[in-house]
C-alpha positions in Angstrom: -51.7 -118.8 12.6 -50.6 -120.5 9.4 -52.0 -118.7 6.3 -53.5 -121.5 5.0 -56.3 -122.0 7.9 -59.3 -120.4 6.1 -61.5 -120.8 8.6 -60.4 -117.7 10.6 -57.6 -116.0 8.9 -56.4 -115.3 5.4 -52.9 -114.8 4.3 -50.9 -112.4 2.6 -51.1 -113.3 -0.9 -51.5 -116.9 -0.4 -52.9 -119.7 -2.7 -53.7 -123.1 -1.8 -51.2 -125.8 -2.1 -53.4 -128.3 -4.3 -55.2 -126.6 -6.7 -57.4 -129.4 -7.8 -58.6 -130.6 -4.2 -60.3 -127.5 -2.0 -61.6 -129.7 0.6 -58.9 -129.0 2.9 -58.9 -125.5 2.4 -62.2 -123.5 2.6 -61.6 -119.5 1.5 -58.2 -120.0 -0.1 -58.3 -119.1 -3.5 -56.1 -118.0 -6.1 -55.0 -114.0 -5.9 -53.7 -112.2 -8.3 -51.1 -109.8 -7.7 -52.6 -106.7 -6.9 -51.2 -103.3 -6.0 -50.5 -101.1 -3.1 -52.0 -97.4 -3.5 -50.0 -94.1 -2.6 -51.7 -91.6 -1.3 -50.5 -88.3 -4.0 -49.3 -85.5 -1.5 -49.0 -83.3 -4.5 -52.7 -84.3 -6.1 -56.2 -85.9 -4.9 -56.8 -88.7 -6.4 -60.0 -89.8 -7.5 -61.1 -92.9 -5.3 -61.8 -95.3 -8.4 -57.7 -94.6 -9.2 -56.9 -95.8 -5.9 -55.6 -99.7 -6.5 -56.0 -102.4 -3.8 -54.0 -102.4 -0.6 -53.6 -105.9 1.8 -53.5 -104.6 5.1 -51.8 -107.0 8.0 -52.6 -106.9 12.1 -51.4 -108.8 14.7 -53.1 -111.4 16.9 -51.7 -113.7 19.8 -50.9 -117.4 18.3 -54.2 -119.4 19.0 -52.2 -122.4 19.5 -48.8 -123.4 20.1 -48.1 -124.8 16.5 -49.3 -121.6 14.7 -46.1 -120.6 13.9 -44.4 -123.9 13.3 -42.4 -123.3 10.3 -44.6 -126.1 7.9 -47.4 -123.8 8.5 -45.8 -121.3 6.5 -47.0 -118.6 8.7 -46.9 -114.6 8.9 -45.2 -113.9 12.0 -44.5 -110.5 14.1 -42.0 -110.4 17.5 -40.4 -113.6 18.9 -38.3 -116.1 16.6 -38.5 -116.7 12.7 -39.9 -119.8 11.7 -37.1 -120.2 8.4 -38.4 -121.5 5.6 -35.5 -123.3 4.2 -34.6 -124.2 8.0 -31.1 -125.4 7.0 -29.2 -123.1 5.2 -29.5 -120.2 6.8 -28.1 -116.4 7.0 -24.8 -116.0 8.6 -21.0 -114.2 8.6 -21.7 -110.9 8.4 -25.1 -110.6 7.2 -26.9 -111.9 10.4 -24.7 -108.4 12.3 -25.7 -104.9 12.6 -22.9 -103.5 10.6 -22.5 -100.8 12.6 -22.8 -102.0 16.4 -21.6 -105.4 15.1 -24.0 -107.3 17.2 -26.6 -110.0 15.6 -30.1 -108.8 14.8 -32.8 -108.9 16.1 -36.2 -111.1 14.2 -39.0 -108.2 13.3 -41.6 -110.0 11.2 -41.7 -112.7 8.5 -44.3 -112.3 5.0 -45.5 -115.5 3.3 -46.2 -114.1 0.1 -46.1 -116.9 -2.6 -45.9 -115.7 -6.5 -48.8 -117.7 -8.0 -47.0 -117.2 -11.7 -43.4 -118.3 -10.9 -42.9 -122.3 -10.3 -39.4 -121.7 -8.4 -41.8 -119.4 -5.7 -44.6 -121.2 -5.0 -43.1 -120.8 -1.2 -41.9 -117.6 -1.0 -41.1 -115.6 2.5 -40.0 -112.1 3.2 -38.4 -111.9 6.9 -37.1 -108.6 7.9 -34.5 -108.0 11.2 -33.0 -105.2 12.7 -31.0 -104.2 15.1 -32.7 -102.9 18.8 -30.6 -99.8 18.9 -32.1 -96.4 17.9 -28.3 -95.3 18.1 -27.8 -97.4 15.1 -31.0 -97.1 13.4 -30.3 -93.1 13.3 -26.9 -94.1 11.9 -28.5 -96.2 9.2 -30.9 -93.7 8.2 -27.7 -91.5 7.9 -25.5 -93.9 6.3 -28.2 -95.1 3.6 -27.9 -91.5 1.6 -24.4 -91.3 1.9 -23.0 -94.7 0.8 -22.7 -96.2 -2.1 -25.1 -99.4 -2.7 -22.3 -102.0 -2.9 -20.7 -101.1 0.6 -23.9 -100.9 2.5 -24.2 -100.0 6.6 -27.4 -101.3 7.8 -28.9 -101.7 10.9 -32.0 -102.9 9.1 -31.8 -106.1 6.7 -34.3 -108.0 5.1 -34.4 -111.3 3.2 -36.1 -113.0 0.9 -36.3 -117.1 0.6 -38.2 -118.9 -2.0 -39.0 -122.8 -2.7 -41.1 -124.8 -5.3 -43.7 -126.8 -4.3 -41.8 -129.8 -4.9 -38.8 -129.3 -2.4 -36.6 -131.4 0.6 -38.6 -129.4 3.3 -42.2 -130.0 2.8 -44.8 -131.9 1.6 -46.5 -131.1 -1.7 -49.5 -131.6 0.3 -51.4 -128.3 2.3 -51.2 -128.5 5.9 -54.0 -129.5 7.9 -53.9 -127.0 10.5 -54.6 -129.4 13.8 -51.4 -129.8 15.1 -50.2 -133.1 12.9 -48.1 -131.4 10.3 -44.5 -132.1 9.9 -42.0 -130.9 7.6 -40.1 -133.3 5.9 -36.8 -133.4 8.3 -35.4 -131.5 10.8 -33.3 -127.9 10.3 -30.1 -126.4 11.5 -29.8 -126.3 15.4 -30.6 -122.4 16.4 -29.2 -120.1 18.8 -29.8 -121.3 22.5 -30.0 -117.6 23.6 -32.1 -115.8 20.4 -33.7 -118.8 18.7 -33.0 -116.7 15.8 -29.5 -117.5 14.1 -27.8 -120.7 13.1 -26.0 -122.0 16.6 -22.7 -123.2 15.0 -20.9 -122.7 18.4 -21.3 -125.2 21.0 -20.9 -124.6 24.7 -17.6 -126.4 25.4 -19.4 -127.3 29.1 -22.4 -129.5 28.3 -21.9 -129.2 24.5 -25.8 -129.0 24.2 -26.0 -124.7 24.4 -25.3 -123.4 21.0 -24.4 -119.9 19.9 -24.7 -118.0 16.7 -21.9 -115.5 18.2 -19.5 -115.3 21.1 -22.1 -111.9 22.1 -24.6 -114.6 22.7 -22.9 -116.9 24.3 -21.4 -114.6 26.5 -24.8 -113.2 27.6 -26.4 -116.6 28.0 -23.4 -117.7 30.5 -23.7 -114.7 32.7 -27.6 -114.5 32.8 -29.1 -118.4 33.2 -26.3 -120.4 31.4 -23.3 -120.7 34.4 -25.7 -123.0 36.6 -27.7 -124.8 34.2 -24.4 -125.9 32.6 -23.0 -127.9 35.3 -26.3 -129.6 35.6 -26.2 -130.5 32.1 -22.6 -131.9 32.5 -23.7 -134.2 35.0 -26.4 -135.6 32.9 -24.1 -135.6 29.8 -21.3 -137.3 31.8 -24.3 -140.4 32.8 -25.7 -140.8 29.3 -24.5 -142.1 25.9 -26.1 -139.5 24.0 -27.7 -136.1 23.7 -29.7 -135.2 21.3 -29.4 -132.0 20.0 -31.8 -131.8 16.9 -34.6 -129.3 16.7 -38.5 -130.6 17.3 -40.6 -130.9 14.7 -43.8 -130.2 16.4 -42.6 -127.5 18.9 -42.0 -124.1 18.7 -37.6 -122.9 19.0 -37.4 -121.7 22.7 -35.3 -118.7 22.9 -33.3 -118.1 26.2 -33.4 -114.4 25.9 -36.0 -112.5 27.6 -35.4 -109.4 24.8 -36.9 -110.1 22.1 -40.4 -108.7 20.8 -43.4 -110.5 21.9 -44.6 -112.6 19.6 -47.6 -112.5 17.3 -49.1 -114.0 13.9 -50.2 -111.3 11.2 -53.1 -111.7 10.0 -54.8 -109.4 6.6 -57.8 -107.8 5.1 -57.8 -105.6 2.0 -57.8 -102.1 3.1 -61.1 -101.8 0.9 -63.0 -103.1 3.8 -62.1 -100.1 6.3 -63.3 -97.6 3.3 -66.8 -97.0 4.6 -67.3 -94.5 7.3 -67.9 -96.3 10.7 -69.5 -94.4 13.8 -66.8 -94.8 17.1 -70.0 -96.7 18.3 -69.9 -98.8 15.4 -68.9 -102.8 16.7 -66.6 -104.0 14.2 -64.6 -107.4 14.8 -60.9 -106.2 15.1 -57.7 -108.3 15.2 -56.7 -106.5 18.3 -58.7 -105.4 21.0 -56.7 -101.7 21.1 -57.9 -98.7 22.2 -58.2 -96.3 19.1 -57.3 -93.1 20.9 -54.4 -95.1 22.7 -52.6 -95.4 18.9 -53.6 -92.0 18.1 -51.5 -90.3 21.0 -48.8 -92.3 20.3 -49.1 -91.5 16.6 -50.0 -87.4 17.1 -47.2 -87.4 19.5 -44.6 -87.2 17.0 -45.8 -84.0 15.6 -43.7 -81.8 17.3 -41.0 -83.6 15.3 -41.6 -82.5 12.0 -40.4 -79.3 10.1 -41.6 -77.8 7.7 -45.3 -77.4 6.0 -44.6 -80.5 3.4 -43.8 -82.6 6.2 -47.0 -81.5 8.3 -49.0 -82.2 4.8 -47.7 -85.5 4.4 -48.3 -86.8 7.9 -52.2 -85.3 7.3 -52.2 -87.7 4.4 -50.6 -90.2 6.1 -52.7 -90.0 9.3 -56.0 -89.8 7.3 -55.1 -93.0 5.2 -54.0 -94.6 8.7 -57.1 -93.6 10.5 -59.3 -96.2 8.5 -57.6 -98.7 10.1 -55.1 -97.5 12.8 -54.1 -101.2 14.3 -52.6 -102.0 10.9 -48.9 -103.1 11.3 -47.9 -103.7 7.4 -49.2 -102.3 4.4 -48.8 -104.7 1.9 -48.6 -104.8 -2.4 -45.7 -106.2 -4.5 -46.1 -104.3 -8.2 -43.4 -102.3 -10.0 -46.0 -99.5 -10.0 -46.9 -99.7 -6.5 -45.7 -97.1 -3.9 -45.4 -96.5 -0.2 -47.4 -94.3 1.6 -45.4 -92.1 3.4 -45.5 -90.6 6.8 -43.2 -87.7 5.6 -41.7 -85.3 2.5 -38.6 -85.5 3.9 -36.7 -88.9 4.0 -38.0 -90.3 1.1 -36.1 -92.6 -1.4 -37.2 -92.2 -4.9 -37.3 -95.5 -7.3 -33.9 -94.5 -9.4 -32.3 -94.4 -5.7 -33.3 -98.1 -5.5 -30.1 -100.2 -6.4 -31.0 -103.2 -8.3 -31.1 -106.6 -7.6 -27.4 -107.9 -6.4 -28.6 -111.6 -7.8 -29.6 -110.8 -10.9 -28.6 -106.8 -11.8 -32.3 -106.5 -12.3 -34.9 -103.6 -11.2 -36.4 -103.8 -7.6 -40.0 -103.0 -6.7 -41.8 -102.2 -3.9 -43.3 -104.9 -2.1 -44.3 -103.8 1.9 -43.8 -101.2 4.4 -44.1 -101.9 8.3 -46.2 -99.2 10.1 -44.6 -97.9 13.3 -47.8 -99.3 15.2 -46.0 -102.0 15.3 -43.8 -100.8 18.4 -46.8 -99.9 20.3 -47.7 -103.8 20.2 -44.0 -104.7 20.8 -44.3 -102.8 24.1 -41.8 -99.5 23.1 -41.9 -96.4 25.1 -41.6 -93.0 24.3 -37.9 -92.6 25.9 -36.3 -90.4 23.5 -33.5 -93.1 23.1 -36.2 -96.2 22.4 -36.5 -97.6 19.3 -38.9 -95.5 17.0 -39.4 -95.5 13.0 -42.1 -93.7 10.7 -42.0 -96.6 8.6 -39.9 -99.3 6.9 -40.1 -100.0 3.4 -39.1 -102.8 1.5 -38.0 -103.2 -1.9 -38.0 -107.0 -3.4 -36.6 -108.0 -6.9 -39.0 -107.9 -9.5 -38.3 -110.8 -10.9 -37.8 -112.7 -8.0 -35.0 -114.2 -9.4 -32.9 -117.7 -8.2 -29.7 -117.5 -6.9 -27.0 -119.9 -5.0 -28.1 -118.6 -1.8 -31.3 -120.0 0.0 -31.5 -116.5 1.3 -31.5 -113.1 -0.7 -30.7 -110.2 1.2 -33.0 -107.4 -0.4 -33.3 -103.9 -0.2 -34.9 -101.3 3.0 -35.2 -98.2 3.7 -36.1 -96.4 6.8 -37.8 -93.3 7.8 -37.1 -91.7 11.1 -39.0 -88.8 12.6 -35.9 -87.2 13.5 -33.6 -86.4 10.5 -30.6 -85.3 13.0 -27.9 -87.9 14.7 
């Protein structure tokens, strides 16, 4: 759901589009940028020290236009919805660099800057490749290699727009199923919705492909019979139109993507008060608690070491107030991650700087590895598992000739062997 619908959901970090007229929206107000908190491993801090933290959950869509992309939504599983639709990532930086196969769409973060003009849209959308063969390989290749010849499985990216721009209306959205953006975006992958689809089936010349991987895949699996159908049709009409809808959500052909959800926040202040288990709270997510704890204590036989059995205490305590969150959220050059381990940490001088600007990145979010227990993942040794994902965002949030920013991540894995 759009981050702008105040009557049931609020967004992360969003303000409302007109700032004179508050009739459309109802609980969006301006937010200032506020903090994440780290809980200290090596000291308690006292709870008044502890600075404001935006937690996110997921929720099924409520409707099928709640992720349209001029609802400037926060999404989790299933396709992006891009935010400058047209000029999108591609080459290389749309691969895992390691398996060389395009990755796969995680989540996406509408988190405006309410100081900077040139952000007044401003999403974060972070990918990665399925593979826990190359995630372990990443989370060996990020300590080895220099910054400027990077080996990721894991990417993220940022996109910004001013209000004024050849997308959207300056207007907020209404939220009932009217909106449109302003023109239509680059035609996407038939097979993962996901990537620009700058190949065409030769055949019916309506399938497109953002790699010969996909294209490959779509043939073999649904592709070789629907093709000759659409030739037929192609071969009896004058024209086929190939542009994306405005009002309809991308289709993806691919049955391997995450299932998709909308994010939805509250400030981690609001889980601070002790609750009884008897206690009826409205959650995002009807989840059993003690169904995210086994997954979550199941990883203890992983760690080694006291430090790392001190720092999951932490880290499980801090969780515990709310264990269906997903993202933990704070963009502040002071701000810090809460960590899961010791071991695996990056340190902020390890942070390469911007590659637009040359200037200092800062944390912004971290994705929880709850999140894999809503996509559905096992606990196969080989399956895809993280102890979190944290993303580091130019401080400045500075313009550059690309539409789309690749910024920094790093990734924690339980297992520090390959």
């Amino acid at each position: 759901m759009s981050s702008f619908n105040g009557d049931d959901f609020k967004g992360l970090r969003i303000t409302q589009l007109d700032d004179d007229d508050d009739e459309d929206v109802k609980e969006e107000s301006p937010v200032e940028p506020i903090n994440v908190d780290e809980f200290d491993d090596d000291e308690d801090d006292d709870e008044e020290d502890e600075e404001p933290v935006i937690l996110g959950f997921v929720e099924s869509p409520k409707f099928p236009w709640s992720s349209l992309r001029q609802l400037f939504p926060n999404l989790a599983g299933g396709v992006p919805a891009w935010l400058d639709p047209v000029n999108l990532p591609s080459g290389k930086s749309i691969l895992c660099d390691l398996c060389e196969e395009p990755l796969q769409f995680v989540l996406q973060l509408y988190a405006p800057l309410t100081d900077k003009e040139s952000a007044f849209h401003r999403t974060l959308f972070l990918f990665m490749c399925p593979s826990m063969s190359c995630l372990l390989r990443d989370q060996h290749e990020q300590w080895k290699r220099a910054p400027e010849k990077p080996m990721r499985s894991v990417k993220v990216f940022r996109c910004q727009l001013p209000r004024v721009n050849q997308f959207y209306s300056s207007e907020a959205p209404k939220h009932d199923g009217t909106d449109k953006p302003l023109g239509h975006g680059a035609p996407l992958c038939t097979w993962c919705g996901t990537w620009k689809g700058d190949k065409v089936c030769g055949g019916c010349k309506t399938s497109r492909y953002c790699s010969p991987k996909h294209q490959s895949l779509h043939w073999h699996r649904a592709h070789k019979p629907e093709c000759q159908q659409l030739r037929a049709v192609l071969e009896t009409s004058d024209s086929v139109d190939n542009g994306v809808s405005l009002t309809q959500v991308q289709k993806a052909a691919s049955k391997s993507l995450w299932k998709e959800f909308v994010l939805i926040n509250e400030d981690e202040s609001e889980y601070d008060t002790e609750m009884s288990e008897n206690d009826e709270v409205a959650q995002p997510m009807v989840v059993s608690k003690r169904e995210v704890d086994d997954q979550m204590k199941s990883v203890m036989k992983d760690f080694e070491g006291d430090a790392d059995k001190n720092s999951w205490v932490n880290f499980q305590q801090r969780v515990d107030k709310a264990p269906e969150q997903v993202v933990r959220y704070c963009r502040s050059s002071e701000a810090k991650p809460l960590w899961p381990m010791a071991s695996g940490r990056v340190s902020k001088s390890e942070v390469p700087n911007c590659k637009s600007c040359g200037g200092p990145r800062c944390f912004e979010f971290q994705v929880m590895p709850q999140l894999l227990f809503f996509f559905g993942g096992s606990n196969e040794r080989e399956s895809l598992d993280w102890a979190t994902i944290v993303v580091y965002t130019c401080e400045n949030s500075c313009e550059s000739s690309l539409s789309y920013n690749e910024e920094f991540v790093w990734v924690q894995v339980y297992s520090q062997t390959t």
